[in-house]
C-alpha positions as a Markdown table, in Angstrom:
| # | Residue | x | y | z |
|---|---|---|---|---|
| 1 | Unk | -25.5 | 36.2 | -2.9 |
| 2 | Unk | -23.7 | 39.1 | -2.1 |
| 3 | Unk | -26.4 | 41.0 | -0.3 |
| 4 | Unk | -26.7 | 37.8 | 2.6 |
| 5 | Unk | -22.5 | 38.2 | 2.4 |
| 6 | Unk | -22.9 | 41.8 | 3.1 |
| 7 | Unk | -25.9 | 41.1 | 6.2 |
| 8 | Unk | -23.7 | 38.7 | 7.8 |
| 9 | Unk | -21.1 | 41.0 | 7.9 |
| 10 | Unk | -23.0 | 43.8 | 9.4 |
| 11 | Unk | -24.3 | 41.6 | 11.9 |
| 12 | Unk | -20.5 | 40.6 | 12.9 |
| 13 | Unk | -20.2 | 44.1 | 12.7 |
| 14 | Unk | -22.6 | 45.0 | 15.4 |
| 15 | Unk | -21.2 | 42.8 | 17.7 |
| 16 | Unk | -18.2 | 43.8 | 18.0 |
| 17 | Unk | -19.2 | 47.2 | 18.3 |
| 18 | Unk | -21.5 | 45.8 | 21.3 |
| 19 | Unk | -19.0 | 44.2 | 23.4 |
| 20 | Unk | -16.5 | 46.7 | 23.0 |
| 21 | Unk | -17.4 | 47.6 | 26.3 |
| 22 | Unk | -15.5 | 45.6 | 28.0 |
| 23 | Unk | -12.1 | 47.2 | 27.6 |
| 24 | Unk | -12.0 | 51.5 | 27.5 |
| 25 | Unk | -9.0 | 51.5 | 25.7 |
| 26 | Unk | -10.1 | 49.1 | 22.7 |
| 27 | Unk | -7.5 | 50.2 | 20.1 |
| 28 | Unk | -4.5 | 48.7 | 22.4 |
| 29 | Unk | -4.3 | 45.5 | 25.0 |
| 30 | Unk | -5.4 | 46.2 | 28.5 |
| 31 | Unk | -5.3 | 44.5 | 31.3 |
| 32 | Unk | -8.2 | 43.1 | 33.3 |
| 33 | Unk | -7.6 | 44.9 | 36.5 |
| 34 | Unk | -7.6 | 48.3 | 35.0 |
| 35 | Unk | -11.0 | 48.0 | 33.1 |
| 36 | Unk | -13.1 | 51.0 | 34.2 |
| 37 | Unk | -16.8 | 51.2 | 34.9 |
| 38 | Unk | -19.0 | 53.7 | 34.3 |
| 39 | Unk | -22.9 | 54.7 | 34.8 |
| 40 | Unk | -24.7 | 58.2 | 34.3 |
| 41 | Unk | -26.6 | 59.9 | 36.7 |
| 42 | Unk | -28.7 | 62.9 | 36.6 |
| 43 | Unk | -25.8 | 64.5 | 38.2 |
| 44 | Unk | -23.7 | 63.9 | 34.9 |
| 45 | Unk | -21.0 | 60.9 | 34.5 |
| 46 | Unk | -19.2 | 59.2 | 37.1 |
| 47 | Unk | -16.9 | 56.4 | 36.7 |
| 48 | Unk | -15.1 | 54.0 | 39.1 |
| 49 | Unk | -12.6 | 51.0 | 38.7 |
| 50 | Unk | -14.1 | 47.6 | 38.8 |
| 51 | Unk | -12.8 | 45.1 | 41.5 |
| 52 | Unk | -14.2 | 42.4 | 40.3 |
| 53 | Unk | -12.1 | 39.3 | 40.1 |
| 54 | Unk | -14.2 | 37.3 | 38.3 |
| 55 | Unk | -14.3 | 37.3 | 34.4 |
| 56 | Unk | -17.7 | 36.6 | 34.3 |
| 57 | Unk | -19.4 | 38.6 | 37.0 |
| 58 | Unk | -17.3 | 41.7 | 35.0 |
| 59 | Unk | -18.9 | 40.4 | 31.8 |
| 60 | Unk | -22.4 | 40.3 | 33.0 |
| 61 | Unk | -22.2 | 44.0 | 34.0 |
| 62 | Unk | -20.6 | 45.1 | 30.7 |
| 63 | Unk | -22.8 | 43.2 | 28.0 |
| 64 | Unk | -25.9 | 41.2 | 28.0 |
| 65 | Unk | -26.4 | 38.0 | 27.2 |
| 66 | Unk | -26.3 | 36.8 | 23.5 |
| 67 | Unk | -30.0 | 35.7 | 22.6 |
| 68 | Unk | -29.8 | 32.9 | 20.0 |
| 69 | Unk | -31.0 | 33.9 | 16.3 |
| 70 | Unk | -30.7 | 37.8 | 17.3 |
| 71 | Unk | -27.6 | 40.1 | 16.6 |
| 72 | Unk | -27.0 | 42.4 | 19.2 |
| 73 | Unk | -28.1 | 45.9 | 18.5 |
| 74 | Unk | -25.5 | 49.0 | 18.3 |
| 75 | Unk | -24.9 | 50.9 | 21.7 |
């Protein structure tokens, strides 16, 4: 019993850890419009601020859709 309790837990776990991407300050509130972006390049890392307006456009960049059945694995 307490080994599933512990599984689900992890699993909750994970996904927090995945879609803390969405903010770059997680530990504090932040607002929408000043969410960064960032990519690597062979050059090293650049980063830029988004513009997008839309919630969900700026979600689909950040994190991947949620397959049903399958917790998201750890960044």
């Amino acid at each position: 019993m307490q080994n599933k309790m512990w599984e689900r837990a992890c699993s909750r776990k994970r996904w927090i850890s995945h879609c803390r991407c969405r903010l770059s300050h997680r530990l504090r509130e932040q607002a929408r419009s000043h969410i960064w972006i960032g990519f690597t390049t062979g050059l090293g890392f650049t980063a830029w601020r988004s513009t997008l307006q839309s919630t969900s456009q700026r979600q689909s960049l950040h994190c991947p859709p949620s397959i049903p059945g399958h917790a998201p694995s750890v960044w």
